[in-house]
C-alpha positions in Angstrom: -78.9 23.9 -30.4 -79.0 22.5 -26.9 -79.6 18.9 -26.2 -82.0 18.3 -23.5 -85.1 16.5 -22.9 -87.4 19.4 -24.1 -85.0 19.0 -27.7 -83.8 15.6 -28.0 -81.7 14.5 -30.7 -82.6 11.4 -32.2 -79.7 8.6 -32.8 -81.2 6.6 -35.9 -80.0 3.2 -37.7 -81.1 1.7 -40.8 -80.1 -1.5 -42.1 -80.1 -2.8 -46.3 -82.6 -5.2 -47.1 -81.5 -8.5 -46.3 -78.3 -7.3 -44.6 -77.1 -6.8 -48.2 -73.6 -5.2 -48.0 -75.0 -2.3 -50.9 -72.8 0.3 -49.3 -69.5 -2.0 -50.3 -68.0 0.3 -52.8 -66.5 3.8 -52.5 -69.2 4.8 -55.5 -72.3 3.9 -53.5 -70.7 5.0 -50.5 -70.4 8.4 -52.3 -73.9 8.6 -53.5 -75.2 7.4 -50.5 -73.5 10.4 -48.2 -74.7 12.7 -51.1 -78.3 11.4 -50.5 -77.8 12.1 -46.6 -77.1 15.5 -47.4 -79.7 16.0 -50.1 -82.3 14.4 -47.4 -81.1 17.4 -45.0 -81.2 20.4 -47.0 -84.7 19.2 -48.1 -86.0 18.3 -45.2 -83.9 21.4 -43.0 -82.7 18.6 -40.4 -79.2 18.4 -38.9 -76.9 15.9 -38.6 -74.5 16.0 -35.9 -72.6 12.2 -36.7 -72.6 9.6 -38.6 -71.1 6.1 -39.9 -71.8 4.6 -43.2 -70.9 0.5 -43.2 -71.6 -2.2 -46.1 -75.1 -2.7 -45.1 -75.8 0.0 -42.4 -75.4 3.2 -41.2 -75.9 5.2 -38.3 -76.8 8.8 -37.9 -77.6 11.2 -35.4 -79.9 14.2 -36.1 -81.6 17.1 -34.4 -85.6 16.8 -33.3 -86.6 19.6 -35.7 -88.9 16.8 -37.4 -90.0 13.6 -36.0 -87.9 10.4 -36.3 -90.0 8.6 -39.2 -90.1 11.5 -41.0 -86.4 12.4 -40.7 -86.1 8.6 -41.5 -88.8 8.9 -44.8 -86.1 11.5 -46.3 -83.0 9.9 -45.6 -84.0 6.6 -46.7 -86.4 7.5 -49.4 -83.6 9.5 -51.3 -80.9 7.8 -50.7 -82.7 4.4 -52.4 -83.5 6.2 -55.0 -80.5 7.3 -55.4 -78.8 3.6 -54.9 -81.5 1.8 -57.1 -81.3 4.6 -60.3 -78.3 3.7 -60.0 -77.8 0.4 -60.1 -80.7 0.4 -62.9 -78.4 3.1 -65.5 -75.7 1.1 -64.8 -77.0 -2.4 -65.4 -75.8 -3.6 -61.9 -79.2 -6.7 -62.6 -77.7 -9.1 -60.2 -77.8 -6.8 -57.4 -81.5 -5.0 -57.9 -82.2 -8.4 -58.2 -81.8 -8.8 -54.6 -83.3 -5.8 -53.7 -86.5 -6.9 -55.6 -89.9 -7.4 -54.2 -93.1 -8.8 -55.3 -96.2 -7.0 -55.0 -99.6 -7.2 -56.1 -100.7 -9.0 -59.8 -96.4 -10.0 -60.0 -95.5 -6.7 -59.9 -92.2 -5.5 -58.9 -90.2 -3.3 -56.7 -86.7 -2.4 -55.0 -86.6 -2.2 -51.4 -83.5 -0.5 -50.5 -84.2 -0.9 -46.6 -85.7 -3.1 -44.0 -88.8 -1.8 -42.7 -88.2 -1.7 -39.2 -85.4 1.1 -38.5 -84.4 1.3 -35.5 -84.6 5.5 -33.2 -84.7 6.4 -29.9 -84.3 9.8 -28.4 -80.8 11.1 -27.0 -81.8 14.1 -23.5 -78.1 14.8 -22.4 -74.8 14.9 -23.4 -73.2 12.0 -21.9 -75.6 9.5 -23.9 -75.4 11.6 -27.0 -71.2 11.2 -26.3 -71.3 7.6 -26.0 -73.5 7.2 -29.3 -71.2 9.6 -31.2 -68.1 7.1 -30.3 -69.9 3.9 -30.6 -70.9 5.3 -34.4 -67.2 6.7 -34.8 -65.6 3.1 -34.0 -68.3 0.6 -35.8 -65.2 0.6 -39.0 -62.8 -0.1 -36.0 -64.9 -2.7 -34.7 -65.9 -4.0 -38.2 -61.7 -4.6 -38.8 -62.2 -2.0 -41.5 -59.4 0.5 -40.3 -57.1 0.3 -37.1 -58.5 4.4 -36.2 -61.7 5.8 -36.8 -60.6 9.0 -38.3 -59.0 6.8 -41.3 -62.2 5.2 -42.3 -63.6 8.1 -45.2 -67.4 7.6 -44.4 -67.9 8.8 -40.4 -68.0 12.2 -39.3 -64.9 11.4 -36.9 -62.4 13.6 -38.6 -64.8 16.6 -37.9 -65.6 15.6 -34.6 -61.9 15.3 -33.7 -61.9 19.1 -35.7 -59.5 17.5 -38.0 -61.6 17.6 -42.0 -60.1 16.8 -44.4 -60.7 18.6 -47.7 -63.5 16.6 -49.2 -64.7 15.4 -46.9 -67.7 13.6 -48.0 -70.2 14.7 -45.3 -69.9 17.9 -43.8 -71.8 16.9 -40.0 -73.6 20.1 -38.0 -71.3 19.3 -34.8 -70.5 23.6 -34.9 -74.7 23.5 -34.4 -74.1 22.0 -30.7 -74.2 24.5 -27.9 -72.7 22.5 -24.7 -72.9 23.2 -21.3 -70.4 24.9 -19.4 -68.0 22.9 -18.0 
């Protein structure tokens, strides 16, 4: 797949409700990455890169679907995913914080804030610089001194160095590039 403007990729962030750092423990960090790549094989979307922080993650995809909808699978299964659970494991204090009044005091989880941010990548430099700015947020964040050492990013694949189980295998081989 060729990046151009004609088939854009889309670089996509979503943020936890309330900047709530869900994503904290290797567990939820696991079934969140297993969520992403539920949403993909459901929805037949790539993802070339990605970053998963406490409260954030970035990810870019192909244009095969538009961005809300791309955005409706990742996010829709990976909450349910987080907030099932949270619920089988009693985890109250946080779906607490997720919770949300509706109509007649009803209740629900909101995994994410409603107002995800996309925009459209045409050309390889720009898709570059979004693939190291997502590959050094954990650098930035003081979680790890090099990006390849922090377990939720696709850098290790991007720098063709996986490691066994790895926890998100990323489309990167997908990519055709121009000729240098």
């Amino acid at each position: 797949m060729r990046i151009s403007k004609d088939n854009p990729f889309y670089y996509l962030t979503s943020v936890a409700n309330n900047r709530l750092p869900v994503f904290r423990t290797d567990k939820l960090k696991e079934i969140t990455v297993k969520a992403f790549d539920e949403a993909r094989k459901s929805a037949g979307i790539l993802i070339f890169a990605y970053v998963l922080m406490p409260d954030h993650y970035h990810l870019i995809s192909d244009s095969s679907r538009k961005p809300s909808e791309v955005l409706r699978y990742v996010n829709g299964i990976t909450a349910r995913r987080v907030i099932d659970y949270l619920k089988e494991n009693k985890f109250e204090s946080s779906l607490e914080k997720l919770k949300q009044e509706t109509k007649k005091r009803e209740y629900k989880y909101s995994l994410w804030e409603h107002h995800p941010n996309a925009f459209l990548l045409t050309s390889e430099a720009p898709l570059m610089q979004e693939v190291n700015y997502i590959h050094q947020n954990p650098v930035r964040a003081g979680s790890v001194e090099k990006a390849e050492d922090y377990l939720y990013s696709s850098a290790r694949v991007w720098q063709k160095n996986p490691i066994d189980n790895e926890p998100l295998t990323v489309d990167v081989d997908k990519i055709t590039w121009r000729e240098a």
